[in-house]
Residue frames as qw, qx, qy, qz and C-alpha x, y, z in Angstrom:
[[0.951, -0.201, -0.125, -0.198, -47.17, -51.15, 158.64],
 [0.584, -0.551, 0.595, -0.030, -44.45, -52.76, 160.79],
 [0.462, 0.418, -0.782, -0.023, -41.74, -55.03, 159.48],
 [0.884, -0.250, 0.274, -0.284, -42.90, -58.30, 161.03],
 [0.870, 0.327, -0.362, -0.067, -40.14, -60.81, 159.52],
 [0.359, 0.325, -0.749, 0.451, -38.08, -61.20, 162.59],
 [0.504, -0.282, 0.402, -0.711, -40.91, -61.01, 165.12],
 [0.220, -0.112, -0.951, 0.184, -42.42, -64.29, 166.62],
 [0.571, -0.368, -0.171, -0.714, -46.47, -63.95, 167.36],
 [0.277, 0.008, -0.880, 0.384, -47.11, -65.25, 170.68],
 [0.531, -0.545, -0.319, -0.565, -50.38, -66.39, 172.52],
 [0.077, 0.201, -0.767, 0.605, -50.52, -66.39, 175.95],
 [0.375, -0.563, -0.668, -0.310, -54.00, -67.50, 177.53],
 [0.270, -0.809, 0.008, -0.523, -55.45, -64.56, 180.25],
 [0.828, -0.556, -0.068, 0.014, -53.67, -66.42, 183.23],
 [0.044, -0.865, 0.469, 0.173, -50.40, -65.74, 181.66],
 [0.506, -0.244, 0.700, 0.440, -48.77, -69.29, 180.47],
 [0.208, 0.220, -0.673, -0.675, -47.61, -69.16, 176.57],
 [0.738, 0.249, 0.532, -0.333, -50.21, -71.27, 174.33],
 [0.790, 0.489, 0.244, 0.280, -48.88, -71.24, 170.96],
 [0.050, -0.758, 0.221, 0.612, -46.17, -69.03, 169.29],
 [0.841, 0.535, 0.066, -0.045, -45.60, -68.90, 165.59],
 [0.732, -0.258, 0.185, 0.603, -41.97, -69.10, 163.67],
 [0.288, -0.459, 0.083, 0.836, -40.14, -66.07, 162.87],
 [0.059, 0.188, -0.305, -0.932, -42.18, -63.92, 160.42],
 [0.065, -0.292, -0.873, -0.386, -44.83, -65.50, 160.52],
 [0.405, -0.196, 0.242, -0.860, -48.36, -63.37, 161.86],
 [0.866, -0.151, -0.055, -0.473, -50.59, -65.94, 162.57],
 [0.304, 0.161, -0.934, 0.093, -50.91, -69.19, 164.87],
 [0.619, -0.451, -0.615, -0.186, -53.28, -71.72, 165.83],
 [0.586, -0.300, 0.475, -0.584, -55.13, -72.03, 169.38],
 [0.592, 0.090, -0.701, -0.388, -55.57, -75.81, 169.67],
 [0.319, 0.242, -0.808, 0.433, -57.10, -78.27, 171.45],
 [0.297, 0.087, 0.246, -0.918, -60.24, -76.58, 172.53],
 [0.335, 0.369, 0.865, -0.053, -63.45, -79.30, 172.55],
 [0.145, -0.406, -0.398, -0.810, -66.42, -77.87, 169.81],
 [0.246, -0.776, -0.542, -0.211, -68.76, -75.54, 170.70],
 [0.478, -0.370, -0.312, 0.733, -66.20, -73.92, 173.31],
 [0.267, 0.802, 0.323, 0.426, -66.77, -70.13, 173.53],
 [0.503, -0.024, -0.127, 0.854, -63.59, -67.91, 173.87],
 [0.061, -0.961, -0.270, -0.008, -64.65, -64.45, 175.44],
 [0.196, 0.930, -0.035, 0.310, -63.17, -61.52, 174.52],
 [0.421, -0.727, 0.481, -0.252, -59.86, -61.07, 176.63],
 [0.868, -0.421, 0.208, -0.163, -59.36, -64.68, 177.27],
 [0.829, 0.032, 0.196, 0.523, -56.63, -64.96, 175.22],
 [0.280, -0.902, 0.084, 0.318, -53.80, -62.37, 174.57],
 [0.843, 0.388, 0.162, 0.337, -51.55, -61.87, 171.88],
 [0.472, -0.793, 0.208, 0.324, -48.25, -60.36, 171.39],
 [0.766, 0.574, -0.199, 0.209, -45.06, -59.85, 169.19],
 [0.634, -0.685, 0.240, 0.268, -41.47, -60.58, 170.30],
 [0.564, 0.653, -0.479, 0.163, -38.32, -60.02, 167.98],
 [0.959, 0.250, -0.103, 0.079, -36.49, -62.25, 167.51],
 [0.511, 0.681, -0.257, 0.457, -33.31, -60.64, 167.47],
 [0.085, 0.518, -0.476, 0.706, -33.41, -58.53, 170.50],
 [0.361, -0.359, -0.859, 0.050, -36.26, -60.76, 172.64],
 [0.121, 0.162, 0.481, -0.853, -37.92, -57.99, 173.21],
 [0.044, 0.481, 0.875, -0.022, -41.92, -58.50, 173.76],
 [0.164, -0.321, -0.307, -0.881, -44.53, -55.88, 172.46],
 [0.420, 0.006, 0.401, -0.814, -47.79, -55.16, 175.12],
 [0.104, 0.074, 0.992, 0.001, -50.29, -57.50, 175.32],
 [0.399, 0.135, -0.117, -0.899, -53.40, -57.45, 173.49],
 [0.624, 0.177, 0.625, -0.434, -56.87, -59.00, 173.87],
 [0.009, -0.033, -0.853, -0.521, -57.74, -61.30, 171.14],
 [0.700, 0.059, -0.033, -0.711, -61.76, -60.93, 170.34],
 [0.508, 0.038, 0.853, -0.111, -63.59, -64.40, 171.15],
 [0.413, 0.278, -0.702, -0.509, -64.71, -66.81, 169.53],
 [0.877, 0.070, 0.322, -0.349, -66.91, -70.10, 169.25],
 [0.272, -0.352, 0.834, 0.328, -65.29, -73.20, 168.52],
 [0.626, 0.155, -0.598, -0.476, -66.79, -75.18, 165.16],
 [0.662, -0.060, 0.742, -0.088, -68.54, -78.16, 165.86],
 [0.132, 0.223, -0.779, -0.570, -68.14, -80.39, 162.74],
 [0.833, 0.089, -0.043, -0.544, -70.93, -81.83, 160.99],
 [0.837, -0.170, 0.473, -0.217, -71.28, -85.90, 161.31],
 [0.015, -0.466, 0.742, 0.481, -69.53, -88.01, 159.21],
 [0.625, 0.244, -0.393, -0.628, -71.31, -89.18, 156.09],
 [0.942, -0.037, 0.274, -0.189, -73.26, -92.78, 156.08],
 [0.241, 0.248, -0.864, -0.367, -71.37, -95.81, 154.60],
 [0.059, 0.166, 0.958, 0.227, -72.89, -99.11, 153.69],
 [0.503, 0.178, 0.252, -0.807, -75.35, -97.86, 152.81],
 [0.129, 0.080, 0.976, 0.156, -78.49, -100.19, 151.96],
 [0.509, 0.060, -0.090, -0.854, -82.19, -100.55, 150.35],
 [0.250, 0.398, 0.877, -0.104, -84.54, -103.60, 151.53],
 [0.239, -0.170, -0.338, -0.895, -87.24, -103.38, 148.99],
 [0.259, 0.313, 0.808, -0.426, -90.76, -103.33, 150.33],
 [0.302, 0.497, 0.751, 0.314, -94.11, -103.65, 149.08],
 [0.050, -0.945, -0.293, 0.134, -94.50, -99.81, 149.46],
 [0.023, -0.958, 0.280, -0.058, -91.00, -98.48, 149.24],
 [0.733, 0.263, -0.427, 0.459, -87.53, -99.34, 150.74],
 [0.582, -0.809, -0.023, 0.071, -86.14, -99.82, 154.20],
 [0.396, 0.738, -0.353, 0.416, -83.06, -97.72, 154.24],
 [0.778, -0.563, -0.020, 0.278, -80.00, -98.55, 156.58],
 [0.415, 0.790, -0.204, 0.402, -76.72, -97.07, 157.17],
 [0.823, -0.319, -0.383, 0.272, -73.76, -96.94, 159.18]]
């Protein structure tokens, strides 16, 4: 396995401008920024290593896509209970 601790992971999106890079030794950085639901085909982004040292850049490689998360809703507050003669009318906010 490659010594990665001087190298710099760099995304570039398929048109060619940077999108993220990480700091020295680190493998991995975010994509950000991207609405939910988005879906990243294969290719569309591109990833790379560059040392540090000598700034030289390793071949670009397709990143495998992805589907952005959509989060789930954010939980009631105030919630409330009107009793009725059957039950309870529930509100929330």
């Amino acid at each position: 396995m490659a010594d990665r601790s001087k190298d710099i992971e760099i995304v570039y999106f398929k048109a060619g401008n940077k999108v993220a890079e990480s700091k020295v030794g680190e493998a991995s950085v975010a994509v950000t920024g991207l609405a939910a639901g988005t879906v990243v085909a294969d290719g569309d982004y591109k990833v790379t290593f560059k040392d540090s040292v000598t700034n030289l850049e390793s071949e670009k490689v397709d990143v495998k896509g992805w589907t952005v998360l959509t989060p789930a809703p954010e939980a009631p507050t105030d919630v409330t209970a009107t009793p009725t003669t059957d039950g309870a009318v529930i509100t929330a906010k």
